[in-house]
Jmol script that loads the backbone (N, CA, C; Angstrom):
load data "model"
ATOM      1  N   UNK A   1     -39.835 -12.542 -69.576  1.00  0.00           N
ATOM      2  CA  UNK A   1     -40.588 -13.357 -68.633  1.00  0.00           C
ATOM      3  C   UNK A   1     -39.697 -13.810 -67.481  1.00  0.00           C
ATOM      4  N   UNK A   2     -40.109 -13.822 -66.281  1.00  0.00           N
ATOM      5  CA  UNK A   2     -39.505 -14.482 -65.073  1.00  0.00           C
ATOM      6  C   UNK A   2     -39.467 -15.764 -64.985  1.00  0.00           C
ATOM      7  N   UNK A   3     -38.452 -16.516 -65.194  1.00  0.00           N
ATOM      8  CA  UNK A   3     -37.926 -17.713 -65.556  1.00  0.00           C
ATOM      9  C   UNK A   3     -37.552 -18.537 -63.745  1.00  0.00           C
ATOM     10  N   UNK A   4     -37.681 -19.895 -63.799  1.00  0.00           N
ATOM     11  CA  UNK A   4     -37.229 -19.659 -62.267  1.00  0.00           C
ATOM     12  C   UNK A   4     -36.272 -20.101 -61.848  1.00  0.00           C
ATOM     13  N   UNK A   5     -35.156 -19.483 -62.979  1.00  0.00           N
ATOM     14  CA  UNK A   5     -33.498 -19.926 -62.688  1.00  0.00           C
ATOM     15  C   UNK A   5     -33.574 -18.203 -62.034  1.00  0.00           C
ATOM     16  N   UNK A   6     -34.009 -16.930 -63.072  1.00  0.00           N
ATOM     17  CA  UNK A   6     -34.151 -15.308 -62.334  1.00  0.00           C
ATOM     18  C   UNK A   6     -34.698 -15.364 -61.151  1.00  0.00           C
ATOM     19  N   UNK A   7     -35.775 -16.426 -60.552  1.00  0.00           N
ATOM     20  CA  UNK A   7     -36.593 -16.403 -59.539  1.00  0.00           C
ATOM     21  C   UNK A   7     -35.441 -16.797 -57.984  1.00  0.00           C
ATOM     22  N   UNK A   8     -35.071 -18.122 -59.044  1.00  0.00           N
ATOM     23  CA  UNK A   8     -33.359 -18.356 -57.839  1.00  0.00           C
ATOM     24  C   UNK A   8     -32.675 -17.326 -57.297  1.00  0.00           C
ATOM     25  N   UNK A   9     -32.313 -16.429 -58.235  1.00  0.00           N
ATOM     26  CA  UNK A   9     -31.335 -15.851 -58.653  1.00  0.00           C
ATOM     27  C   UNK A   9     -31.675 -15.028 -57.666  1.00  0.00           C
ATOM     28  N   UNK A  10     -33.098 -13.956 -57.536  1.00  0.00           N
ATOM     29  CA  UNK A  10     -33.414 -12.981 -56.567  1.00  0.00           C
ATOM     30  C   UNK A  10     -33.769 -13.463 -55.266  1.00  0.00           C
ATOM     31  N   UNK A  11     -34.120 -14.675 -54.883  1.00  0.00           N
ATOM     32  CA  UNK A  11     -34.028 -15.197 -53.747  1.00  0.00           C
ATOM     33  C   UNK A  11     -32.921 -15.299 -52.895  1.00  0.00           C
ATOM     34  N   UNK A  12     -32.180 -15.827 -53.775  1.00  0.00           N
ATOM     35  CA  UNK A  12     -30.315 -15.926 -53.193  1.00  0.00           C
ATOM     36  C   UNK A  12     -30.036 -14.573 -52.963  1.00  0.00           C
ATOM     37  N   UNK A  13     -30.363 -13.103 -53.458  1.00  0.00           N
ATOM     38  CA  UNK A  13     -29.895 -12.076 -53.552  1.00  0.00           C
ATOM     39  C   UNK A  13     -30.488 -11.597 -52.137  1.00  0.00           C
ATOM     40  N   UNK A  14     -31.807 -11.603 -52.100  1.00  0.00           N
ATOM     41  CA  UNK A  14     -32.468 -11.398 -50.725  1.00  0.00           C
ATOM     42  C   UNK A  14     -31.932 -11.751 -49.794  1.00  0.00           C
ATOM     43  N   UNK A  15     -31.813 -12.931 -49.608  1.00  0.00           N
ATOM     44  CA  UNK A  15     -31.246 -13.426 -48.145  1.00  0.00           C
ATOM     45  C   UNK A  15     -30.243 -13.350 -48.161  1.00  0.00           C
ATOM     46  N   UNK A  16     -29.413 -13.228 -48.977  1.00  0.00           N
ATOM     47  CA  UNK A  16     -27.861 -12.588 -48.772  1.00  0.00           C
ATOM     48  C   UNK A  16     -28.157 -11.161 -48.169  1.00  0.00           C
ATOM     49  N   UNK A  17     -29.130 -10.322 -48.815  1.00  0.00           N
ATOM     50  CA  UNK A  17     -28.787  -8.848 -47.939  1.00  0.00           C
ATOM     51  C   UNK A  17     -30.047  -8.917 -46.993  1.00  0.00           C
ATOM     52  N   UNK A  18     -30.534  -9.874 -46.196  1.00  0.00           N
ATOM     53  CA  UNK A  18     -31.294 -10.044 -45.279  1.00  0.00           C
ATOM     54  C   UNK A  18     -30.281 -10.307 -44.005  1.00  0.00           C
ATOM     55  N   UNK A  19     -29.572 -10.954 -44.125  1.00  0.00           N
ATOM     56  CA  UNK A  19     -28.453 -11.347 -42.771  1.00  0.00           C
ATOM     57  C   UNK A  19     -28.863 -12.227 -41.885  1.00  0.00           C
ATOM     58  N   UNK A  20     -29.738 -12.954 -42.709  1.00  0.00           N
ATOM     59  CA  UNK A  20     -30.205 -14.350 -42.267  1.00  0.00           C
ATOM     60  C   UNK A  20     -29.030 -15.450 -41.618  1.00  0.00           C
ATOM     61  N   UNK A  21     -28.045 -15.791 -42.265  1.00  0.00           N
ATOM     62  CA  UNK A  21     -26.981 -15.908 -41.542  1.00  0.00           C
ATOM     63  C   UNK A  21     -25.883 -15.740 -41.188  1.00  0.00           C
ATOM     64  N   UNK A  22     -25.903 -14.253 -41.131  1.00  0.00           N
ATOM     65  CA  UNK A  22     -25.022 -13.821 -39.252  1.00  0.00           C
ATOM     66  C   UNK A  22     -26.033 -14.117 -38.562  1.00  0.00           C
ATOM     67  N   UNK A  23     -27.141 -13.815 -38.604  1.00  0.00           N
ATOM     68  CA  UNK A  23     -27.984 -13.582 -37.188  1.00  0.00           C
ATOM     69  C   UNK A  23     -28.374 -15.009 -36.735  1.00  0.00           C
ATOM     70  N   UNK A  24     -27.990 -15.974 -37.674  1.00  0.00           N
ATOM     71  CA  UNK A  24     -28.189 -17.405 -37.162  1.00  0.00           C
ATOM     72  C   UNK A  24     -26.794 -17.828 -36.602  1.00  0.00           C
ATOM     73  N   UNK A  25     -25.851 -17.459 -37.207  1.00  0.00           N
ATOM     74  CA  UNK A  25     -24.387 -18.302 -36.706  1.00  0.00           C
ATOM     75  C   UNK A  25     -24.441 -17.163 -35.611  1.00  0.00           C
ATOM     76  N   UNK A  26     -24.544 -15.833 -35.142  1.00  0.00           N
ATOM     77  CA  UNK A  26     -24.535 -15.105 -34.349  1.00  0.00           C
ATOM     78  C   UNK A  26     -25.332 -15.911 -32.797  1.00  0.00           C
ATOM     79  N   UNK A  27     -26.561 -16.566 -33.052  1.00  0.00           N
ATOM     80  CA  UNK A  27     -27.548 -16.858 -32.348  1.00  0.00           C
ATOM     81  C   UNK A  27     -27.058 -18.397 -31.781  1.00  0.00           C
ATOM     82  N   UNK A  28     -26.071 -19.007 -32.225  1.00  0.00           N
ATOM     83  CA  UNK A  28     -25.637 -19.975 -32.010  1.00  0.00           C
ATOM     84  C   UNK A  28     -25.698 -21.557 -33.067  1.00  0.00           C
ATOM     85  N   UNK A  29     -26.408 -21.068 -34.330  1.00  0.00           N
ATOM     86  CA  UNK A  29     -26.065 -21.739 -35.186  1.00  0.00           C
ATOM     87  C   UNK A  29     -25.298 -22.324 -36.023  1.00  0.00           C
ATOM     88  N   UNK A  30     -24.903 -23.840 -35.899  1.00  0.00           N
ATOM     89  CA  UNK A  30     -23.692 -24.600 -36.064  1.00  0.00           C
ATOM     90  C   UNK A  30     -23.369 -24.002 -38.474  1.00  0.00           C
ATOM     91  N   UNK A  31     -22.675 -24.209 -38.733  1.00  0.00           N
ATOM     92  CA  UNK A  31     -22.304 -23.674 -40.180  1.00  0.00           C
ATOM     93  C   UNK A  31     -23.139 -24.884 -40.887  1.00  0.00           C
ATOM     94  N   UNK A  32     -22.923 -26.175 -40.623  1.00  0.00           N
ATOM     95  CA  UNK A  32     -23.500 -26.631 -41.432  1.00  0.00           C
ATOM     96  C   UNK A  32     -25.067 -26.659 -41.651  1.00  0.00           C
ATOM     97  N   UNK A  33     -26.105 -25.828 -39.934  1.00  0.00           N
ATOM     98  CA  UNK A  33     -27.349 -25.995 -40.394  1.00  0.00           C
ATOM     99  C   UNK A  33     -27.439 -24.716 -41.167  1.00  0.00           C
ATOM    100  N   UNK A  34     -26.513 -23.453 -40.681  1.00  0.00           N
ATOM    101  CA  UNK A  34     -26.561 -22.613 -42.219  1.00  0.00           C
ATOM    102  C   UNK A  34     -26.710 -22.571 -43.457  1.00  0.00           C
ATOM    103  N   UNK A  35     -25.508 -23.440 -43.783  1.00  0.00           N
ATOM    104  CA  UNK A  35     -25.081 -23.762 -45.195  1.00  0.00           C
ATOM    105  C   UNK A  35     -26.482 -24.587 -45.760  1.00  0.00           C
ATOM    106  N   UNK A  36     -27.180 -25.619 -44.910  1.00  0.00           N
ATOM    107  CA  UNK A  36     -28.319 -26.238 -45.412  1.00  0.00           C
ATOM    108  C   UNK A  36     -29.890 -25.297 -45.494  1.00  0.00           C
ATOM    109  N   UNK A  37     -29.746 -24.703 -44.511  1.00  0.00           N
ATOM    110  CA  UNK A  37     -31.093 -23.894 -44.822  1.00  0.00           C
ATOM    111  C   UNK A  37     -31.022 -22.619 -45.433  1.00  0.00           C
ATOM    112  N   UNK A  38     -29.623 -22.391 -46.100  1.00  0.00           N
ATOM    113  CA  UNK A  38     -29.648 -21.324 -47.297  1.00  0.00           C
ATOM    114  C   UNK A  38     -29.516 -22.072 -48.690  1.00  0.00           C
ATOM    115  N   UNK A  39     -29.283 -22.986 -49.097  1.00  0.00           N
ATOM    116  CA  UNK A  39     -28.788 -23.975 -49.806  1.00  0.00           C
ATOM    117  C   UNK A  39     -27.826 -23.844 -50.446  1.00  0.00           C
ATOM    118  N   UNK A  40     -26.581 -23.584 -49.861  1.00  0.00           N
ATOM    119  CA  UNK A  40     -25.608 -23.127 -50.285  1.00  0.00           C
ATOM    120  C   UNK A  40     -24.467 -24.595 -50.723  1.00  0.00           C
ATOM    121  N   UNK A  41     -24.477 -24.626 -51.805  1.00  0.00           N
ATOM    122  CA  UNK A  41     -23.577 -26.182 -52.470  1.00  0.00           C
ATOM    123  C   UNK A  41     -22.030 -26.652 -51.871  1.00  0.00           C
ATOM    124  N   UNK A  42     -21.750 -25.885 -51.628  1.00  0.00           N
ATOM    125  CA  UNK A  42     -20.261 -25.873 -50.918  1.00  0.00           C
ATOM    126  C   UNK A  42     -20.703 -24.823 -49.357  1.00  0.00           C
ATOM    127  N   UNK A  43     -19.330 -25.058 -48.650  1.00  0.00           N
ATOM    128  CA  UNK A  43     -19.467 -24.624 -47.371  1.00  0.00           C
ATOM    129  C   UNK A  43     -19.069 -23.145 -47.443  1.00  0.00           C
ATOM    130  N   UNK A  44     -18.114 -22.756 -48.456  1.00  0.00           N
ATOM    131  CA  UNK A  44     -16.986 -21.951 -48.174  1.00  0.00           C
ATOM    132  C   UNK A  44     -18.128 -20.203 -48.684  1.00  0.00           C
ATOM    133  N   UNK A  45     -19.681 -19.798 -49.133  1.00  0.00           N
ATOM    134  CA  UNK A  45     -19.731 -18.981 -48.686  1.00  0.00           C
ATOM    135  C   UNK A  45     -20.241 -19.107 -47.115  1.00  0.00           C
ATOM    136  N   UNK A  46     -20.869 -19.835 -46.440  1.00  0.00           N
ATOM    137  CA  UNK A  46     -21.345 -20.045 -45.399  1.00  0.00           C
ATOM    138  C   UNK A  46     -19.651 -19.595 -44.306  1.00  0.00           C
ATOM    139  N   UNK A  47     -18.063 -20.154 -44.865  1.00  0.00           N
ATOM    140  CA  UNK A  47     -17.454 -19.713 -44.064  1.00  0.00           C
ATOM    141  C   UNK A  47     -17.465 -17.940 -44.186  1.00  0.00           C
ATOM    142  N   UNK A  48     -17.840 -17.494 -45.413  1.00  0.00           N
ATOM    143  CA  UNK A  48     -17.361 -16.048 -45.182  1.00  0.00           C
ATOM    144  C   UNK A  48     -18.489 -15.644 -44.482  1.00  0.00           C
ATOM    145  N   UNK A  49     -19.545 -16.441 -44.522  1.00  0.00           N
ATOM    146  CA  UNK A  49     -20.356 -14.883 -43.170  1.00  0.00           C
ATOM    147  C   UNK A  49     -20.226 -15.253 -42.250  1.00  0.00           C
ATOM    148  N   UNK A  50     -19.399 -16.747 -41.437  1.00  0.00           N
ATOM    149  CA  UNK A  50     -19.132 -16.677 -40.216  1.00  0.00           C
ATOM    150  C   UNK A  50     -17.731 -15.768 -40.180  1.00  0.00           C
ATOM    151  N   UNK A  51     -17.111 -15.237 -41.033  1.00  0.00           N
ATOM    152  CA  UNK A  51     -16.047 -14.658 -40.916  1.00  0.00           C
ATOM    153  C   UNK A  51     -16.417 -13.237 -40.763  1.00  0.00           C
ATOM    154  N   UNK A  52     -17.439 -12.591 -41.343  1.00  0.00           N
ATOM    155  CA  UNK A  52     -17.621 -11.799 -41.072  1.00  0.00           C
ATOM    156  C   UNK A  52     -18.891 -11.350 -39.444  1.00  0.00           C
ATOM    157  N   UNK A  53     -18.836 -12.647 -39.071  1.00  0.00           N
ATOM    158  CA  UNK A  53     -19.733 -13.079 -37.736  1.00  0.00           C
ATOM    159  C   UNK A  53     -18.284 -12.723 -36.433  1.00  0.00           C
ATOM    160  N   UNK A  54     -17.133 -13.549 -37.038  1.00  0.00           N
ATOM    161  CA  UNK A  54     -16.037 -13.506 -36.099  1.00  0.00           C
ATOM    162  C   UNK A  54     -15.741 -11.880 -36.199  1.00  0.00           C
ATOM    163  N   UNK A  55     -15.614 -11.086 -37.389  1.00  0.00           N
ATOM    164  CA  UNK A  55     -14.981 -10.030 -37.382  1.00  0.00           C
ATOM    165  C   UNK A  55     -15.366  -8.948 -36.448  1.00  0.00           C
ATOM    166  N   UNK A  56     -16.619  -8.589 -36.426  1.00  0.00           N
ATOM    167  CA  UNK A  56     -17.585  -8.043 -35.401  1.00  0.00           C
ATOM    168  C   UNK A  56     -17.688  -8.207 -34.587  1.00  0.00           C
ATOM    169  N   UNK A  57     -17.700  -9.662 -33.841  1.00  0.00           N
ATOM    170  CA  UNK A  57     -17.363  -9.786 -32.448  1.00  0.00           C
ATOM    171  C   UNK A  57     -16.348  -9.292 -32.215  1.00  0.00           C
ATOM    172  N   UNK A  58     -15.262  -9.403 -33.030  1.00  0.00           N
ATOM    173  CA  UNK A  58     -13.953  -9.155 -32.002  1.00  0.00           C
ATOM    174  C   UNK A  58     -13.911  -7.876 -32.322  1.00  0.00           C
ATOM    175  N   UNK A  59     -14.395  -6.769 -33.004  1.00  0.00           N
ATOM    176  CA  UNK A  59     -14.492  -5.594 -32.712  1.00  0.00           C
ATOM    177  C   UNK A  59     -15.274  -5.095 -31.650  1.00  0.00           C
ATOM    178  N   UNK A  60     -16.500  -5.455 -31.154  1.00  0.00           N
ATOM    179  CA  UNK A  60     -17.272  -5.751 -30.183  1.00  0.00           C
ATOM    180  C   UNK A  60     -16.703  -6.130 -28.782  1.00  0.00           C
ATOM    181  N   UNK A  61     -15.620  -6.834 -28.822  1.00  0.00           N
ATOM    182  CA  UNK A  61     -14.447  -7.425 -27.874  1.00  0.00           C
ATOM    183  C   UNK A  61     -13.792  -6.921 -27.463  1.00  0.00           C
ATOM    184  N   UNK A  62     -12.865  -5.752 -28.322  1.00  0.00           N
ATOM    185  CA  UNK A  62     -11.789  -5.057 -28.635  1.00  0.00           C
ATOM    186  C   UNK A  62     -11.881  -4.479 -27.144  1.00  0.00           C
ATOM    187  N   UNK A  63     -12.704  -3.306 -26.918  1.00  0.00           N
ATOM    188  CA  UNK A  63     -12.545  -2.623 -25.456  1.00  0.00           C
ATOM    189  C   UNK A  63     -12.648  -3.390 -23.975  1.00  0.00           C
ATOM    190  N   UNK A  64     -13.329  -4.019 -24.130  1.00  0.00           N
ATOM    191  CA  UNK A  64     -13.350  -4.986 -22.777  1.00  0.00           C
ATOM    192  C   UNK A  64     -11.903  -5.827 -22.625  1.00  0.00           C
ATOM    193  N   UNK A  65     -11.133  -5.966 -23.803  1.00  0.00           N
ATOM    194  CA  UNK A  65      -9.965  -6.570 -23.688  1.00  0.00           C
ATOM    195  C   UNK A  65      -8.359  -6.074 -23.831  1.00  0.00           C
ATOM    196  N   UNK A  66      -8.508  -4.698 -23.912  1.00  0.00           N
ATOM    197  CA  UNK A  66      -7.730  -3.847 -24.594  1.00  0.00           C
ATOM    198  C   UNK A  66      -7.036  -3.182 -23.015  1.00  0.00           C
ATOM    199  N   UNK A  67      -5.955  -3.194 -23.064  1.00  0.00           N
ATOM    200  CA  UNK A  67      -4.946  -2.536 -22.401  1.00  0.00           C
ATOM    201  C   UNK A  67      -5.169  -0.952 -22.018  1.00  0.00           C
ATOM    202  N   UNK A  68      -5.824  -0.565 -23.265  1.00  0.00           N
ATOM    203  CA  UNK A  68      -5.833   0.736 -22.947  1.00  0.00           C
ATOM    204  C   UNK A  68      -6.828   1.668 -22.301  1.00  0.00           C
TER     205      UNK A  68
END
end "model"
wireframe off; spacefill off
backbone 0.3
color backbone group
């Protein structure tokens, strides 16, 4: 039976591979309204998808700033 700790469980899984927030910290969303409208208990996954928000930009960056 679907219990709704499993029901948590696939929700959290969704919007993790939805990219709900990059495309919010991308869009100009501050971490902490992230961290609150995913309900994430601590900050620190909310820092890894702005880390992976920073990583992309600056690959995105790379030629416009690049010497070569």
């Amino acid at each position: 039976p679907l219990t709704v700790y499993a029901l948590h469980a696939i929700m959290r899984s969704l919007r993790a591979r939805s990219g709900i927030a990059q495309t919010a910290l991308r869009k100009g969303a501050g971490m902490g309204m992230v961290q609150e409208m995913l309900g994430h208990s601590s900050n620190a996954m909310t820092r890894r998808y702005a880390g992976f928000v920073r990583q992309s930009e600056a690959a995105r960056q790379m030629p416009r700033f690049s010497p070569i």
